[in-house]
N, CA, C and O atoms as CSV, one atom per row, in Angstrom:
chain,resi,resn,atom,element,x,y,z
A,1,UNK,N,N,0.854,-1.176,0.000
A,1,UNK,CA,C,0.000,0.000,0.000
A,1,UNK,C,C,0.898,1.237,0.000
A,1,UNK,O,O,1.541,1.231,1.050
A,2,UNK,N,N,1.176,2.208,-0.695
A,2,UNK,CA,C,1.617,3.099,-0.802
A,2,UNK,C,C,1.432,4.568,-0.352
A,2,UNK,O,O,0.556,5.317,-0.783
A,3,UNK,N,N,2.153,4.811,0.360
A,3,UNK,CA,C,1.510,6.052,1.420
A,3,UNK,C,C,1.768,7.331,0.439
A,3,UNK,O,O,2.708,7.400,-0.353
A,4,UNK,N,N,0.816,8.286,0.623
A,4,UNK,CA,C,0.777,9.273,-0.305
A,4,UNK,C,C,0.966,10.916,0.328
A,4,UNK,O,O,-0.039,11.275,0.942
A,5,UNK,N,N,1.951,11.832,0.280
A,5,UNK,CA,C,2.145,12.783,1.278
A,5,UNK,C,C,0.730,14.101,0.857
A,5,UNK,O,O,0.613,14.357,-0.341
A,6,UNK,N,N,0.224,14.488,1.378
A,6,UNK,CA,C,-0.727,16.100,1.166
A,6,UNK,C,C,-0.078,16.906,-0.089
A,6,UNK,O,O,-0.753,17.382,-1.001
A,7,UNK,N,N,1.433,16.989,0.013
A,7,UNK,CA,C,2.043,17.837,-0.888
A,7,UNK,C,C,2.152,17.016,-2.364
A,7,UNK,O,O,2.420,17.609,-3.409
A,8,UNK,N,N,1.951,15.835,-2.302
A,8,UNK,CA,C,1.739,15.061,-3.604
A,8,UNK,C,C,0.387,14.921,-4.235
A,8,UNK,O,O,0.428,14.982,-5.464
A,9,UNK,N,N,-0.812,14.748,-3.705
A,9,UNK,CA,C,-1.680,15.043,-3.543
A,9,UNK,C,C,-1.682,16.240,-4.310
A,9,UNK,O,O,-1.851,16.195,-5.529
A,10,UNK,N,N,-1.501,17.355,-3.669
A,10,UNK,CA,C,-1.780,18.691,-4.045
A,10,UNK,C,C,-1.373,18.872,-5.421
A,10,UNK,O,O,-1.980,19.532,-6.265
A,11,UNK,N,N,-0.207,18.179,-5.591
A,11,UNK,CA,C,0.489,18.424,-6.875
A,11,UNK,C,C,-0.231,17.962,-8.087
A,11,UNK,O,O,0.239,18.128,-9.212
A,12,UNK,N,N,-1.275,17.431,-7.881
A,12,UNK,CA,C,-2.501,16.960,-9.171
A,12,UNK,C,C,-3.741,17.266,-8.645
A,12,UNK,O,O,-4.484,16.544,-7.981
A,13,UNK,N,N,-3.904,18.512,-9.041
A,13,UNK,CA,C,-4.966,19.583,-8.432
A,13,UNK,C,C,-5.375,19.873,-10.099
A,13,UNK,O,O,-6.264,20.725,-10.088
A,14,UNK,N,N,-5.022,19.441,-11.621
A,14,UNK,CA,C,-5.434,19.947,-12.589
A,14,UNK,C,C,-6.060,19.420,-13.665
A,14,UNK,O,O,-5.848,18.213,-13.786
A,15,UNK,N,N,-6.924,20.017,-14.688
A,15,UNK,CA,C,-7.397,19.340,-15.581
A,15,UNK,C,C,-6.707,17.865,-16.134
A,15,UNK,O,O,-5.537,18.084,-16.450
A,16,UNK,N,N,-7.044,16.596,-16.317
A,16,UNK,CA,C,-6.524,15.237,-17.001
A,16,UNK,C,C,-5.226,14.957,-15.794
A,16,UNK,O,O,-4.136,14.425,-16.006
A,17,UNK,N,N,-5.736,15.482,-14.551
A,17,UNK,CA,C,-4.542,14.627,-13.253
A,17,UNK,C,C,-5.322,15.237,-12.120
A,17,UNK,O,O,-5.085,16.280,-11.512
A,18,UNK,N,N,-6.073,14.573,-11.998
A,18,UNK,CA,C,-6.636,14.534,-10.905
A,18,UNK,C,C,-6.636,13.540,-9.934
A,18,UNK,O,O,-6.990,12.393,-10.206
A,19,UNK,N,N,-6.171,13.969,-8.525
A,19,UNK,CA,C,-6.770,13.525,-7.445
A,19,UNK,C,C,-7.043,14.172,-6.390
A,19,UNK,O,O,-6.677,15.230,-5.878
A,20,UNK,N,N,-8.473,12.514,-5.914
A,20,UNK,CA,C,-8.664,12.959,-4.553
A,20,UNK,C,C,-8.574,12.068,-3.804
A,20,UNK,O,O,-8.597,10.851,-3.990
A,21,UNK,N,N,-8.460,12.700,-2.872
A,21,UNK,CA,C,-8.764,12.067,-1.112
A,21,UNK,C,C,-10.057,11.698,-0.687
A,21,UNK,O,O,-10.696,12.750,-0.658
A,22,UNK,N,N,-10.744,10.809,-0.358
A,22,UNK,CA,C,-11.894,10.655,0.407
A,22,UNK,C,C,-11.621,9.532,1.450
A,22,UNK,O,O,-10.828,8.625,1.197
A,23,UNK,N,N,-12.156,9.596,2.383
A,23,UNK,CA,C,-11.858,8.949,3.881
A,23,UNK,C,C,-10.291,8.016,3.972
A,23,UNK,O,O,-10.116,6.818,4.196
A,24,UNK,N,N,-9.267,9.154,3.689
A,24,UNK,CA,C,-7.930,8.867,3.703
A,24,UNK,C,C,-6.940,8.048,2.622
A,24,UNK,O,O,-5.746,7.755,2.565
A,25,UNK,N,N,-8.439,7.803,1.590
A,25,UNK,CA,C,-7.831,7.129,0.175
A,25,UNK,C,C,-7.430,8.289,-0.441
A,25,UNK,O,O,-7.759,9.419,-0.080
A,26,UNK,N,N,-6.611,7.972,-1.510
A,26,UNK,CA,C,-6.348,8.867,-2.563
A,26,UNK,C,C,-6.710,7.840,-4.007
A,26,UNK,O,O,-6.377,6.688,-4.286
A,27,UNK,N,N,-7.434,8.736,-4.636
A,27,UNK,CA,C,-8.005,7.996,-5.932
A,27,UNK,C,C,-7.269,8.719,-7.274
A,27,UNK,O,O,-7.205,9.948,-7.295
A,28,UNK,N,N,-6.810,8.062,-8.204
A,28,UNK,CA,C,-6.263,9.109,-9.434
A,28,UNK,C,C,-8.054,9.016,-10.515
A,28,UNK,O,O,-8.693,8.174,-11.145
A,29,UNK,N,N,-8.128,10.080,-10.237
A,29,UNK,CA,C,-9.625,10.449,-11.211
A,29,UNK,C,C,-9.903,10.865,-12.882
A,29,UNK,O,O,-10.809,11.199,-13.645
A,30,UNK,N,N,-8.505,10.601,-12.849
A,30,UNK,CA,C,-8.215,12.088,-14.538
A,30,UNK,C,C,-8.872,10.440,-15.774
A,30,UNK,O,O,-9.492,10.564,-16.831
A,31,UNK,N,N,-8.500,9.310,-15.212
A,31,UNK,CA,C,-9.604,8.872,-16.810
A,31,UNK,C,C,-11.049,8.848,-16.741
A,31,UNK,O,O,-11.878,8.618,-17.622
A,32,UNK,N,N,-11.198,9.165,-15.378
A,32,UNK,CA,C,-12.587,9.261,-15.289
A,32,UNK,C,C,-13.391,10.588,-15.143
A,32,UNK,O,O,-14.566,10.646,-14.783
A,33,UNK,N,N,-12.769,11.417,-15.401
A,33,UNK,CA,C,-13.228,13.271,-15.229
A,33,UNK,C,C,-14.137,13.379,-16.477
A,33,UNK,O,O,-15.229,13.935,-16.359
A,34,UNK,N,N,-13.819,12.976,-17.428
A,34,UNK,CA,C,-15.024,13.681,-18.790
A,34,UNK,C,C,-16.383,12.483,-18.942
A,34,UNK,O,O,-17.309,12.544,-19.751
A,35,UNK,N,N,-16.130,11.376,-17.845
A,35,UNK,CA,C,-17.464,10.402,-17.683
A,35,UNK,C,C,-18.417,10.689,-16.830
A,35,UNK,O,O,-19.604,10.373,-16.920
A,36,UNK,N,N,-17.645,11.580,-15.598
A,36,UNK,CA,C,-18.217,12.109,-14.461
A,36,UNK,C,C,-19.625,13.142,-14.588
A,36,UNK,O,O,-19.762,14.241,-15.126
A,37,UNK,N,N,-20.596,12.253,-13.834
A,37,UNK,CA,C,-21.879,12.532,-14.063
A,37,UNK,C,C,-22.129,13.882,-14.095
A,37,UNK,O,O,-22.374,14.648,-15.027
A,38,UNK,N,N,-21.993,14.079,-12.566
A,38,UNK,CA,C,-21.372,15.400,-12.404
A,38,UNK,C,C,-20.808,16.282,-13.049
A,38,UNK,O,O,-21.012,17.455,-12.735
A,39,UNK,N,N,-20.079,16.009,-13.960
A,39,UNK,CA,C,-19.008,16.920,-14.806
A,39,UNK,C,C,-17.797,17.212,-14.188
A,39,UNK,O,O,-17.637,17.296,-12.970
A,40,UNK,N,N,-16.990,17.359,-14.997
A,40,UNK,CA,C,-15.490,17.124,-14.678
A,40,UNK,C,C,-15.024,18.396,-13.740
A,40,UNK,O,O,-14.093,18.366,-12.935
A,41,UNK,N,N,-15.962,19.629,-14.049
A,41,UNK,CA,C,-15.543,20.941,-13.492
A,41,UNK,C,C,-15.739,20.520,-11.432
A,41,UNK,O,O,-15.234,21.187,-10.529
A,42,UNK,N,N,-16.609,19.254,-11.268
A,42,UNK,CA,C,-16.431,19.246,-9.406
A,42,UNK,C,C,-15.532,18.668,-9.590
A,42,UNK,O,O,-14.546,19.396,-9.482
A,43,UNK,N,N,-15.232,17.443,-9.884
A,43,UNK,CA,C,-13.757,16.659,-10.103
A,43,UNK,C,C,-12.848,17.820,-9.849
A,43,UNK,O,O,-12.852,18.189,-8.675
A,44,UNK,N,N,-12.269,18.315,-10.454
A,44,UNK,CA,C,-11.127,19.569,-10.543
A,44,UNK,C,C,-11.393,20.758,-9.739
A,44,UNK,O,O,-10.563,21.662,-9.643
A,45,UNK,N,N,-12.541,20.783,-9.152
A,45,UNK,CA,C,-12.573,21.863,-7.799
A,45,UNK,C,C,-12.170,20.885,-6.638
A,45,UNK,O,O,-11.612,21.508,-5.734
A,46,UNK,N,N,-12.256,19.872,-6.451
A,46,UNK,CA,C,-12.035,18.750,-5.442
A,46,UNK,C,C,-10.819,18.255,-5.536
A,46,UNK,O,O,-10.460,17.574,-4.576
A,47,UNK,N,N,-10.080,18.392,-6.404
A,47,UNK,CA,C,-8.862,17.830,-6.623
A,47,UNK,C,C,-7.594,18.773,-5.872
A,47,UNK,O,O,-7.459,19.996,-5.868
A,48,UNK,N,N,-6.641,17.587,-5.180
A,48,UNK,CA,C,-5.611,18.178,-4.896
A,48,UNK,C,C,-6.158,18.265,-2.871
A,48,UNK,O,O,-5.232,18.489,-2.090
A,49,UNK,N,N,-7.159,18.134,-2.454
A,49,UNK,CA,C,-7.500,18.226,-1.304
A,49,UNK,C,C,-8.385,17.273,-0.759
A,49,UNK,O,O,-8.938,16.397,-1.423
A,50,UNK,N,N,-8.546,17.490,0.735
A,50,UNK,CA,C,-9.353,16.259,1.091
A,50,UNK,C,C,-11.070,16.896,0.749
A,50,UNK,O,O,-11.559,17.960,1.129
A,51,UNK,N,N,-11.902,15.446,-0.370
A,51,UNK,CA,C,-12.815,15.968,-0.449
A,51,UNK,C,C,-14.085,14.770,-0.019
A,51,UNK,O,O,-14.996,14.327,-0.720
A,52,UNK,N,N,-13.750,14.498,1.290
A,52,UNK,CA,C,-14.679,13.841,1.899
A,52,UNK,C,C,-16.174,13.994,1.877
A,52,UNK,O,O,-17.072,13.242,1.497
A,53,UNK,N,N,-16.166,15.343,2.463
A,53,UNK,CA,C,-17.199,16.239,2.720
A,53,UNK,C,C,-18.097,16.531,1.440
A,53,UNK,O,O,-19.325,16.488,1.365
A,54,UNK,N,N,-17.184,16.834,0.469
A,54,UNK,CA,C,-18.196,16.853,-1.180
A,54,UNK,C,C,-18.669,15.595,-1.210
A,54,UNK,O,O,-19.891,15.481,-1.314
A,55,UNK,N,N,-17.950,14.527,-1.139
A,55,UNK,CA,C,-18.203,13.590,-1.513
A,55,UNK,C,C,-19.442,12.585,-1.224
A,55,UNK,O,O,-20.075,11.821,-1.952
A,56,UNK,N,N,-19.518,12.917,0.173
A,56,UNK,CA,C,-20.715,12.533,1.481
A,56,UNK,C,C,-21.837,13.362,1.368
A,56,UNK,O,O,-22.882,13.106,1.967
A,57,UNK,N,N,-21.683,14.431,0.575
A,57,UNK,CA,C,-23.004,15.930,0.434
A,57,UNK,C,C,-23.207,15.299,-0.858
A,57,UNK,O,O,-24.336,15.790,-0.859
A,58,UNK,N,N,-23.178,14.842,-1.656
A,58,UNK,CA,C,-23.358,14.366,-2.655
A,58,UNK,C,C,-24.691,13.209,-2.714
A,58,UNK,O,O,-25.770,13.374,-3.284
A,59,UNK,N,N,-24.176,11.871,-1.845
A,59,UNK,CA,C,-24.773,11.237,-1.761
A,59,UNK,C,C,-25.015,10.008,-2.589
A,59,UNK,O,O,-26.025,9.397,-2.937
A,60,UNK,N,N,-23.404,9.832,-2.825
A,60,UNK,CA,C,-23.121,9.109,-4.445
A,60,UNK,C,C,-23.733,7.198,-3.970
A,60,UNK,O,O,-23.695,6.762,-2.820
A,61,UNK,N,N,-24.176,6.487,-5.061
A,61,UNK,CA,C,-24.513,5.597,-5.012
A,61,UNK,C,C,-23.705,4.314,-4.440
A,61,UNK,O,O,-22.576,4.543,-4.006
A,62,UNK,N,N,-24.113,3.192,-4.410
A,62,UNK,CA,C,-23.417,1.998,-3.944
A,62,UNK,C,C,-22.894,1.680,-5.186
A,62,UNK,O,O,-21.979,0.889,-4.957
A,63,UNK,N,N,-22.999,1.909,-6.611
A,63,UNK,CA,C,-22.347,1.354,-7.158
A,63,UNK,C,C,-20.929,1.982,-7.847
A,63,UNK,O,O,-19.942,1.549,-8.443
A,64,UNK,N,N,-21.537,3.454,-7.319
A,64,UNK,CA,C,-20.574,4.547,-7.086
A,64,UNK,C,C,-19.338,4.237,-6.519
A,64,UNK,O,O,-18.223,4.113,-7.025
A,65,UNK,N,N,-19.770,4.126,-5.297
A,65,UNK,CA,C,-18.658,3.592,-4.084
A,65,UNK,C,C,-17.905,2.715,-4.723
A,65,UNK,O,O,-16.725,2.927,-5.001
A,66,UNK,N,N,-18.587,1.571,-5.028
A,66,UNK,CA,C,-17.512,0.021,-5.708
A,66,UNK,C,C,-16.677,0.726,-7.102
A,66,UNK,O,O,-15.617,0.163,-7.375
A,67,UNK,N,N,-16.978,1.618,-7.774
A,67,UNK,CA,C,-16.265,1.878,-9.060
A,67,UNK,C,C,-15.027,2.613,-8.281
A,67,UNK,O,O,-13.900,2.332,-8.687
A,68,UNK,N,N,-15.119,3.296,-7.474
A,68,UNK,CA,C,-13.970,4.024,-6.594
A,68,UNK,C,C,-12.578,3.126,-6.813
A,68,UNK,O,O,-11.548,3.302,-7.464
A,69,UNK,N,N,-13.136,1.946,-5.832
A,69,UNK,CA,C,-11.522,1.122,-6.224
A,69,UNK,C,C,-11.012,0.633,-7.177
A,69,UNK,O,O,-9.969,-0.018,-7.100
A,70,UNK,N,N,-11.761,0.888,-8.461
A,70,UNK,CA,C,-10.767,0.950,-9.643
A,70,UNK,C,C,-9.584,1.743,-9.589
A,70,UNK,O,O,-8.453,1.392,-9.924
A,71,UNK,N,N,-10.062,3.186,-8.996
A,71,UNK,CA,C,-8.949,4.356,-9.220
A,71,UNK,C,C,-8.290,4.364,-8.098
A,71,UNK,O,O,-7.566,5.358,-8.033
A,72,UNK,N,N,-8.213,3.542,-6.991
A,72,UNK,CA,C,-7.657,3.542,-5.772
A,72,UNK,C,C,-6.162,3.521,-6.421
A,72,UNK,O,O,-5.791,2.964,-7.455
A,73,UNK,N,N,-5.328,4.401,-5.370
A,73,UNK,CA,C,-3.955,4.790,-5.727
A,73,UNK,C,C,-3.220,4.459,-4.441
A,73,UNK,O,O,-2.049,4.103,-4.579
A,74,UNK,N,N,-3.697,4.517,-3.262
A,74,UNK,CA,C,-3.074,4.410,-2.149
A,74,UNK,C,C,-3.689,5.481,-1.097
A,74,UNK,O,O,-4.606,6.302,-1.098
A,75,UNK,N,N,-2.858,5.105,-0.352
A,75,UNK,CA,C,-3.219,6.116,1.110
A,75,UNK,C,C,-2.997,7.874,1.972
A,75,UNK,O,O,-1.963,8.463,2.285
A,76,UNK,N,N,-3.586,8.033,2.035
A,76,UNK,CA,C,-2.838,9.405,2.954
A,76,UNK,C,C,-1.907,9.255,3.767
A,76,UNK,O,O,-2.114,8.763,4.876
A,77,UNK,N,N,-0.675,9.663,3.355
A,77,UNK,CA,C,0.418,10.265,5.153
A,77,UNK,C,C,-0.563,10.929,6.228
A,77,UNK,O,O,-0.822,12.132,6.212
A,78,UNK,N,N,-1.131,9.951,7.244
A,78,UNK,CA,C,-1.544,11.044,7.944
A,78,UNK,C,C,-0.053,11.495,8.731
A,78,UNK,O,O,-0.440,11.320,9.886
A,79,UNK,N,N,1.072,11.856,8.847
A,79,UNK,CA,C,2.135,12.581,9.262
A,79,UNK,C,C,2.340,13.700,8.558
A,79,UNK,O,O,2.782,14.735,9.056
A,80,UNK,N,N,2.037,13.555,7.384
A,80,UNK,CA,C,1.640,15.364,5.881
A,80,UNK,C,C,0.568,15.830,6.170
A,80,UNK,O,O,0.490,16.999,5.793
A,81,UNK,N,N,-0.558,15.371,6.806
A,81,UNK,CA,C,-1.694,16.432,7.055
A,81,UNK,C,C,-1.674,17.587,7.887
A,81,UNK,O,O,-2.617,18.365,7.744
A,82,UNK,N,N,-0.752,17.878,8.769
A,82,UNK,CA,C,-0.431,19.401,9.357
A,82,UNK,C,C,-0.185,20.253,8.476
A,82,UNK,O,O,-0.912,21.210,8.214
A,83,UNK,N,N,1.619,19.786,7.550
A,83,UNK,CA,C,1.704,20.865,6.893
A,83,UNK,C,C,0.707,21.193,5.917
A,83,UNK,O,O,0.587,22.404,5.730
A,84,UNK,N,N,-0.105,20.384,5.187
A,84,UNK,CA,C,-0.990,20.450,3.972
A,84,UNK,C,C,-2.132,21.426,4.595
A,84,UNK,O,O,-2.548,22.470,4.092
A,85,UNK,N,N,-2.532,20.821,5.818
A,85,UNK,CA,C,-3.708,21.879,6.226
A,85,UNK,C,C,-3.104,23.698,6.628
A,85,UNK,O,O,-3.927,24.599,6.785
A,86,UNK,N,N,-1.945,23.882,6.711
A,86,UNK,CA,C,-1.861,25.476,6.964
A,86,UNK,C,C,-1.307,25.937,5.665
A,86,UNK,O,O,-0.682,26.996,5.614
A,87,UNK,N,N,-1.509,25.170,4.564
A,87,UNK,CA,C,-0.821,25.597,2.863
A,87,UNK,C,C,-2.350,26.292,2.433
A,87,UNK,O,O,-3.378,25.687,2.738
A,88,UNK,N,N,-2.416,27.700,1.651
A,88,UNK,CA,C,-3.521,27.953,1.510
A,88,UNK,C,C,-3.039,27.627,-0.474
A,88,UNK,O,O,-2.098,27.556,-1.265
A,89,UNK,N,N,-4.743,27.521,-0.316
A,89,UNK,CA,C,-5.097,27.371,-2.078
A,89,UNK,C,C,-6.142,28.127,-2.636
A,89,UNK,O,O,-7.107,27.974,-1.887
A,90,UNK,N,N,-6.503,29.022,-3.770
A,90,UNK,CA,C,-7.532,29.608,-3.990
A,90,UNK,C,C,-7.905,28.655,-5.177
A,90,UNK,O,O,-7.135,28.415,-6.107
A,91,UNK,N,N,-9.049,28.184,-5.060
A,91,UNK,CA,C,-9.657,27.697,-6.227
A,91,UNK,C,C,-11.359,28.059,-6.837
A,91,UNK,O,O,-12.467,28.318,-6.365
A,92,UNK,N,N,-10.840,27.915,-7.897
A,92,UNK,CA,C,-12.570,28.773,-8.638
A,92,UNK,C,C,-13.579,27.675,-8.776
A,92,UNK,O,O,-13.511,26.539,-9.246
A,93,UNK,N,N,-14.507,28.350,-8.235
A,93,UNK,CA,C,-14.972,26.922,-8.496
A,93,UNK,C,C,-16.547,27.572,-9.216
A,93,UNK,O,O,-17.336,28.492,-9.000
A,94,UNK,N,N,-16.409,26.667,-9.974
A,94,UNK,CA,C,-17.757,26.911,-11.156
A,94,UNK,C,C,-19.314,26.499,-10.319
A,94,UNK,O,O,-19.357,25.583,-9.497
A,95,UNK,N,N,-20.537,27.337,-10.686
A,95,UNK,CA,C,-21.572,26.884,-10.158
A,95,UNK,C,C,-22.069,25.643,-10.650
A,95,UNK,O,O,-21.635,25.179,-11.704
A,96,UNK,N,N,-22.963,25.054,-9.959
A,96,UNK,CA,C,-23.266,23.617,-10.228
A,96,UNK,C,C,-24.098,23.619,-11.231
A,96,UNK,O,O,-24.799,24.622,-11.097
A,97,UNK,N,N,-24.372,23.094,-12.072
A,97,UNK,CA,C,-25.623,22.693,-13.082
A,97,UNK,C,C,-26.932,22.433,-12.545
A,97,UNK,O,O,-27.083,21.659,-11.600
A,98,UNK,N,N,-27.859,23.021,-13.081
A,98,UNK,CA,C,-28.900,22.313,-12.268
A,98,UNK,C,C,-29.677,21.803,-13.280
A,98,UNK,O,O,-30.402,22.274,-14.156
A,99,UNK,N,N,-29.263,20.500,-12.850
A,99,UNK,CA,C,-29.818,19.333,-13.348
A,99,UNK,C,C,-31.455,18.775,-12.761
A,99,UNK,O,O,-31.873,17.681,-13.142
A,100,UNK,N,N,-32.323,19.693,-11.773
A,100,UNK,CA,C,-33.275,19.631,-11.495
A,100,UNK,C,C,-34.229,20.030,-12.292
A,100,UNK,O,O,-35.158,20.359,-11.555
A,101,UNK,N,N,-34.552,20.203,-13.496
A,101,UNK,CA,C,-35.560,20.498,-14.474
A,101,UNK,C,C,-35.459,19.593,-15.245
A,101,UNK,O,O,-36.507,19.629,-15.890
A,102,UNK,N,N,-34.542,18.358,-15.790
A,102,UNK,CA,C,-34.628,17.134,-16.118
A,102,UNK,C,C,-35.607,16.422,-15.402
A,102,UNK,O,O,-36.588,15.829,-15.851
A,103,UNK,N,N,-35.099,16.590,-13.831
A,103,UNK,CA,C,-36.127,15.520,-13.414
A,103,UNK,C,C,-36.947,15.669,-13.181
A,103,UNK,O,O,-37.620,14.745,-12.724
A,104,UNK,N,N,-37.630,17.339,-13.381
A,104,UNK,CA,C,-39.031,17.681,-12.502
A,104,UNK,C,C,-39.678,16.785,-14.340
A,104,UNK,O,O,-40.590,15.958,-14.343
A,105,UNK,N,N,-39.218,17.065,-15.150
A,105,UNK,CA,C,-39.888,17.015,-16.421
A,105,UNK,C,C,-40.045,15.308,-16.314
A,105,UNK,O,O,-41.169,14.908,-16.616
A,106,UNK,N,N,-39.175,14.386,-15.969
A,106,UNK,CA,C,-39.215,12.941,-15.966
A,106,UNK,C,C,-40.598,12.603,-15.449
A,106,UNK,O,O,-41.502,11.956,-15.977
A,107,UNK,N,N,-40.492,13.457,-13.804
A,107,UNK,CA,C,-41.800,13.424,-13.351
A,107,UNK,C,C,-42.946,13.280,-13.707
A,107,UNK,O,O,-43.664,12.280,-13.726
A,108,UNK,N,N,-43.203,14.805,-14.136
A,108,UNK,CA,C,-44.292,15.192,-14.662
A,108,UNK,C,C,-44.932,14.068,-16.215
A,108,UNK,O,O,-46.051,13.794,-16.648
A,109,UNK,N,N,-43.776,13.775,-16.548
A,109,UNK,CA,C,-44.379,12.571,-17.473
A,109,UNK,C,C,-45.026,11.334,-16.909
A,109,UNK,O,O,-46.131,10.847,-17.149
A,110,UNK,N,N,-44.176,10.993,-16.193
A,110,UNK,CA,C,-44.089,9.721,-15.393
A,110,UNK,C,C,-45.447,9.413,-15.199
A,110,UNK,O,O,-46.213,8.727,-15.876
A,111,UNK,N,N,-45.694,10.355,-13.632
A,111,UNK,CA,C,-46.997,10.196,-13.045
A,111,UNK,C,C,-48.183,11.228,-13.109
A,111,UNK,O,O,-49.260,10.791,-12.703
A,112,UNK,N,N,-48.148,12.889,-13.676
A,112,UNK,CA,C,-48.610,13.609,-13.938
A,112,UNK,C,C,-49.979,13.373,-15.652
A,112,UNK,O,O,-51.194,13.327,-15.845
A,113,UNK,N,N,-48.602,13.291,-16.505
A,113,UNK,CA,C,-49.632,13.109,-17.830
A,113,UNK,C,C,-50.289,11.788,-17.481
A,113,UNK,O,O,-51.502,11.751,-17.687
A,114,UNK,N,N,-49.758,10.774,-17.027
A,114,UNK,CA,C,-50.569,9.738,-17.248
A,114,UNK,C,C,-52.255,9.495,-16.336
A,114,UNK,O,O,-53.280,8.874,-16.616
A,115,UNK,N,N,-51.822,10.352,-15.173
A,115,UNK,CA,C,-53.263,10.888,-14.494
A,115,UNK,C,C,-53.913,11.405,-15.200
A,115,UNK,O,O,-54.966,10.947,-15.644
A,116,UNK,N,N,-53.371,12.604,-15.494
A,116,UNK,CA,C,-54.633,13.621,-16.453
A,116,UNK,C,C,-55.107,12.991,-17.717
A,116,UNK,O,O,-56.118,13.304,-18.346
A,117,UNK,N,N,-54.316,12.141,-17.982
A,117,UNK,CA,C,-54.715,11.054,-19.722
A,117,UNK,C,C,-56.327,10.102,-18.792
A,117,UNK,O,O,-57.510,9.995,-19.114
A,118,UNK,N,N,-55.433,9.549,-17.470
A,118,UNK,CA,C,-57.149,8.830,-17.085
A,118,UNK,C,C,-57.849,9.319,-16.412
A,118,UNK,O,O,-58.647,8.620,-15.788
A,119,UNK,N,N,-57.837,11.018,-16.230
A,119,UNK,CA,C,-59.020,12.003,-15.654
A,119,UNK,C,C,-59.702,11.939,-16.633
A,119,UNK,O,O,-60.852,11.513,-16.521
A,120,UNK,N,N,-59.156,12.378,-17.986
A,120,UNK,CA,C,-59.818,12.640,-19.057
A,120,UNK,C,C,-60.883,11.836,-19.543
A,120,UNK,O,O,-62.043,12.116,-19.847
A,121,UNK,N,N,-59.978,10.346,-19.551
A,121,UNK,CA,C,-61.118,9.416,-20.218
A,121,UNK,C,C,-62.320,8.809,-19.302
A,121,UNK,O,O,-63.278,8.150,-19.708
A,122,UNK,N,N,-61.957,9.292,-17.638
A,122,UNK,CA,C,-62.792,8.939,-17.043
A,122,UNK,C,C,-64.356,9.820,-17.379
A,122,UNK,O,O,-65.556,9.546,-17.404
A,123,UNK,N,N,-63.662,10.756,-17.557
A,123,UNK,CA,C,-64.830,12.059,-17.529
A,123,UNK,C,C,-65.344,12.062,-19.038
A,123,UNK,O,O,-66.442,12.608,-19.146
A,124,UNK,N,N,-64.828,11.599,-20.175
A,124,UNK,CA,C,-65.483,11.429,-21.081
A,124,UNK,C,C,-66.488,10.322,-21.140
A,124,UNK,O,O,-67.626,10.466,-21.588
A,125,UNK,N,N,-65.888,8.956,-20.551
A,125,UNK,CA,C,-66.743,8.189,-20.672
A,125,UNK,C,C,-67.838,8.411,-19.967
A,125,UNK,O,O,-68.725,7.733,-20.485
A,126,UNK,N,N,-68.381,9.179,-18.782
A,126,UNK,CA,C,-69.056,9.676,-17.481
A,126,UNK,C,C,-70.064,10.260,-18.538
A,126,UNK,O,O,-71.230,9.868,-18.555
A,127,UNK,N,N,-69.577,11.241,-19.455
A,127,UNK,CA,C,-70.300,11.718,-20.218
A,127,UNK,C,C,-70.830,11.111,-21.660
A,127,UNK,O,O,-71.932,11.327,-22.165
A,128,UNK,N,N,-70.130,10.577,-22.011
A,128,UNK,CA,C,-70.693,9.700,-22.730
A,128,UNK,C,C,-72.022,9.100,-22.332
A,128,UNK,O,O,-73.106,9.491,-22.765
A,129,UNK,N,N,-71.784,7.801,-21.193
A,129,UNK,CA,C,-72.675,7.346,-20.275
A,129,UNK,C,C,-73.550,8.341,-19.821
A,129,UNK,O,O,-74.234,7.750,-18.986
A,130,UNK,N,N,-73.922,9.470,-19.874
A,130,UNK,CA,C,-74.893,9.969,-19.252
A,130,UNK,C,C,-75.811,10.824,-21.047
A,130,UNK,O,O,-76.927,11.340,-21.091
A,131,UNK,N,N,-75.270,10.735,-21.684
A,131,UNK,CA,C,-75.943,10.903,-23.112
A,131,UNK,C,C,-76.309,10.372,-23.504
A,131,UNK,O,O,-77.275,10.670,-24.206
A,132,UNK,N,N,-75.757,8.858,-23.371
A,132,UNK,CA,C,-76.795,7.381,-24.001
A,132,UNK,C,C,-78.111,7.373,-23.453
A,132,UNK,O,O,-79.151,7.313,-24.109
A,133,UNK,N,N,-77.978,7.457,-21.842
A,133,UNK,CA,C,-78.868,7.212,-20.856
A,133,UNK,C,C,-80.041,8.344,-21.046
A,133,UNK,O,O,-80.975,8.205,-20.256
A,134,UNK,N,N,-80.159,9.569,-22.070
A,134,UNK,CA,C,-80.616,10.251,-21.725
A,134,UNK,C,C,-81.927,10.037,-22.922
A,134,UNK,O,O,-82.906,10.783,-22.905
């Protein structure tokens, strides 16, 4: 298992070399940045630091998790995490996509049209049935 220092780490903080850290792994991410659901732009705001915390706010899947140890690279020095934590870094970080109008629309197909398709025919046939009868 190969121990990995903060300052090495840090040193692939960029587009096509990426890594991260999550619960003391270090993962190399860069063949997987332009597959990333997400988009490659969180990859590369996360890179180069510990990104546990994104990672856990996220809420990534179980099958998520298992693809991880493909890119497993090795471990954190925890003996490099002092100096790494008082090294400052400015990074830009792009707003997120919002990918929430995909799914309101999935929705609204899903279970929305298909109600109002059998409001409709309920109420036609209602009327129907009450024109025969008449």
């Amino acid at each position: 298992m190969q121990q990995l220092t903060h300052a090495e780490i840090f040193n692939h903080s960029k587009a096509k070399d990426i890594w991260l850290l999550i619960h003391g792994k270090v993962y190399d991410v860069s063949k997987f940045s332009e597959d990333h659901p997400g988009g490659e732009e969180v990859l590369i705001s996360a890179a180069g630091k510990d990104a546990t915390d994104d990672f856990e706010d996220v809420g990534h899947s179980s099958s998520a998790k298992a693809m991880m140890e493909e890119y497993y690279i090795g471990d954190a020095d925890p003996k490099s995490s002092v100096a790494h934590k008082s090294s400052h870094r400015v990074v830009t970080v792009t707003p997120p996509r919002n990918d929430e109008s995909p799914r309101v629309l999935i929705w609204i197909f899903t279970y929305i049209v298909p109600l109002a398709i059998f409001g409709v025919a309920i109420a036609v046939k209602s009327y129907l049935d009450k024109v025969q009868s008449s």
